[in-house]
VEXDREN-2710 file (C-alpha; in Angstrom, 1 decimal):
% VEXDREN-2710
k/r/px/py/pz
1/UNK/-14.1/9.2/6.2
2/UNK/-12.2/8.4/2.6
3/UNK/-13.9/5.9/0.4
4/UNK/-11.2/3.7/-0.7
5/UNK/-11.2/0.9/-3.4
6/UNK/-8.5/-1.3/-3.7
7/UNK/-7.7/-3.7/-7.1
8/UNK/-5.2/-5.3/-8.2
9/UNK/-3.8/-8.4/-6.2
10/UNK/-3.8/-11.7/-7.5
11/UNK/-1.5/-14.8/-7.7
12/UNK/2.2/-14.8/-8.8
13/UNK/5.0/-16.4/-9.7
14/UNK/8.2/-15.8/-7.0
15/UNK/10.3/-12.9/-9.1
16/UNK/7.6/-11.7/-10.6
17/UNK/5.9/-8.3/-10.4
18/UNK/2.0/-7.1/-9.2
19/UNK/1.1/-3.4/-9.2
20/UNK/-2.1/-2.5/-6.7
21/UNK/-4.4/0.6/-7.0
22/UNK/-6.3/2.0/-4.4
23/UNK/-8.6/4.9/-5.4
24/UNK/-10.1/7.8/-2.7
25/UNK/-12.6/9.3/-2.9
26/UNK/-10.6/12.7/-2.4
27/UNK/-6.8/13.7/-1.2
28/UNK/-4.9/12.1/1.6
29/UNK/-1.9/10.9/2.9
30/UNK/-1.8/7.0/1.8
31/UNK/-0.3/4.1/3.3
32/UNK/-0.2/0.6/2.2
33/UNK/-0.1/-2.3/5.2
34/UNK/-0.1/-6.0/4.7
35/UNK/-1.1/-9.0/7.0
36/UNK/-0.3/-12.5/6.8
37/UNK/-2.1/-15.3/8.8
38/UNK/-1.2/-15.2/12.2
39/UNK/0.6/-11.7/12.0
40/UNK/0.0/-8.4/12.9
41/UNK/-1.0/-5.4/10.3
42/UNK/2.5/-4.2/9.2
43/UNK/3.3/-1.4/7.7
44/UNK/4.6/-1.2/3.9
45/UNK/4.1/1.9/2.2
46/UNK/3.2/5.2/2.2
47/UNK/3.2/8.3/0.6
48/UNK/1.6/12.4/1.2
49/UNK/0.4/14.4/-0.4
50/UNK/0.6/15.5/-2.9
51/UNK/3.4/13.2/-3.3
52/UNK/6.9/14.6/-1.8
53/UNK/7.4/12.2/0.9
54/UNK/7.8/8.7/0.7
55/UNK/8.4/6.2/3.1
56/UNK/9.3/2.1/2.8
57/UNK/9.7/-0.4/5.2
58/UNK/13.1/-1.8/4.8
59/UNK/11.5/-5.6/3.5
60/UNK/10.6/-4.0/0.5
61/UNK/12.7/-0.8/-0.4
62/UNK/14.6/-1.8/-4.0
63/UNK/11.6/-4.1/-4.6
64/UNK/8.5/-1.7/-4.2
65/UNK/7.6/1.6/-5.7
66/UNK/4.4/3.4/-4.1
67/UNK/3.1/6.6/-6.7
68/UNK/0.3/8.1/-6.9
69/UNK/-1.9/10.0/-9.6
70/UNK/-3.0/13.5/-7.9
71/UNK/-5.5/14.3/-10.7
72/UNK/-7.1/10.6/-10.3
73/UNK/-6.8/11.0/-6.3
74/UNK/-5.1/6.9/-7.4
75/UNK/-2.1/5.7/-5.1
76/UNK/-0.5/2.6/-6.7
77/UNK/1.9/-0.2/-5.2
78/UNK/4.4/-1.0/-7.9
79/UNK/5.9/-4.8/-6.6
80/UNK/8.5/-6.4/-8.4
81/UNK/11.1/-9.4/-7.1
82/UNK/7.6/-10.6/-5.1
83/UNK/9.0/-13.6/-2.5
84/UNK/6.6/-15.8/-0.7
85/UNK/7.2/-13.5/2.3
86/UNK/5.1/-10.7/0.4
87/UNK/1.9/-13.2/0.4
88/UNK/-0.3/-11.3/2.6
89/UNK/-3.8/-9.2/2.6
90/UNK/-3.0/-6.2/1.0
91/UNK/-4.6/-2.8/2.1
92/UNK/-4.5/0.8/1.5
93/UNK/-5.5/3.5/4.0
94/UNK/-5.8/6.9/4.2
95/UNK/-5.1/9.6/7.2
96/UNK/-5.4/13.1/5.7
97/UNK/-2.9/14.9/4.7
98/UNK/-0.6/17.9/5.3
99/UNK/1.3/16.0/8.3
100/UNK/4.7/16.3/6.8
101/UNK/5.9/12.8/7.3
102/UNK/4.6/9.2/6.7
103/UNK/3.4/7.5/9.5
104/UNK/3.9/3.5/9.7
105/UNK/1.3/3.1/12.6
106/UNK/-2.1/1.6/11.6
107/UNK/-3.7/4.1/14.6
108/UNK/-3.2/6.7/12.5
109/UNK/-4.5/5.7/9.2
110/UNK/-9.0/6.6/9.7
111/UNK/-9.7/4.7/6.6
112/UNK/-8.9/1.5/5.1
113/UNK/-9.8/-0.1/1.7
114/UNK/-11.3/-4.0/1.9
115/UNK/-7.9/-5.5/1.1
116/UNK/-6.5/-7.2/-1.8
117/UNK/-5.0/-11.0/-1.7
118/UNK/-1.4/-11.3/-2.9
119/UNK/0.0/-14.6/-3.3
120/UNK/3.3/-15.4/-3.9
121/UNK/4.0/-19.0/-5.1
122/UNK/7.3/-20.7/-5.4
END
């Protein structure tokens, strides 16, 4: 299984912009997932490797930009226009690679980071 070490969260201002990093420990598909109190995991994010497919859900596509840095095996979750609907626990997980696509289902993600708090205030 992938190491993974997440950073980056904190507290924000509504409109204003957070960028999370999430380091593995070798190559892998990436996703980023959220969850709020009282919600399920939900998917966000997610990118292969090394990098040609990207996928958003639709809450966040204009807003976020996921990237990563091959040479660093570093994914990063650029947020801008962050809403109070964004608070959540941030976390990044890893499934391999070579699949072709981006999964959005949490069963298929093997690793998972030990998630980051993003809080959005008004």
């Amino acid at each position: 299984q992938a190491l993974l070490v997440e950073s980056g969260g904190g507290l924000v201002q509504a409109g204003g912009s957070l960028r999370l990093s999430c380091k593995a420990s070798t190559r892998y598909d990436m996703g980023w997932f959220r969850q709020a109190p009282g919600n399920e995991r939900e998917f966000v994010a997610g990118i292969s490797w090394p990098g040609k497919v990207v996928s958003y859900t639709d809450a966040v596509k204009g807003r976020f930009t996921i990237s990563r840095d091959n040479a660093q095996n570093t994914v990063y979750l650029q947020m801008n226009s962050l809403n109070s609907e964004d608070t959540a626990v941030y976390y990044c997980a890893a499934r391999g690679y070579g699949f072709g696509y981006v999964s959005r289902s949490p069963a298929d993600y093997l690793s998972w980071g030990q998630g980051t708090q993003v809080t959005v205030s008004l």
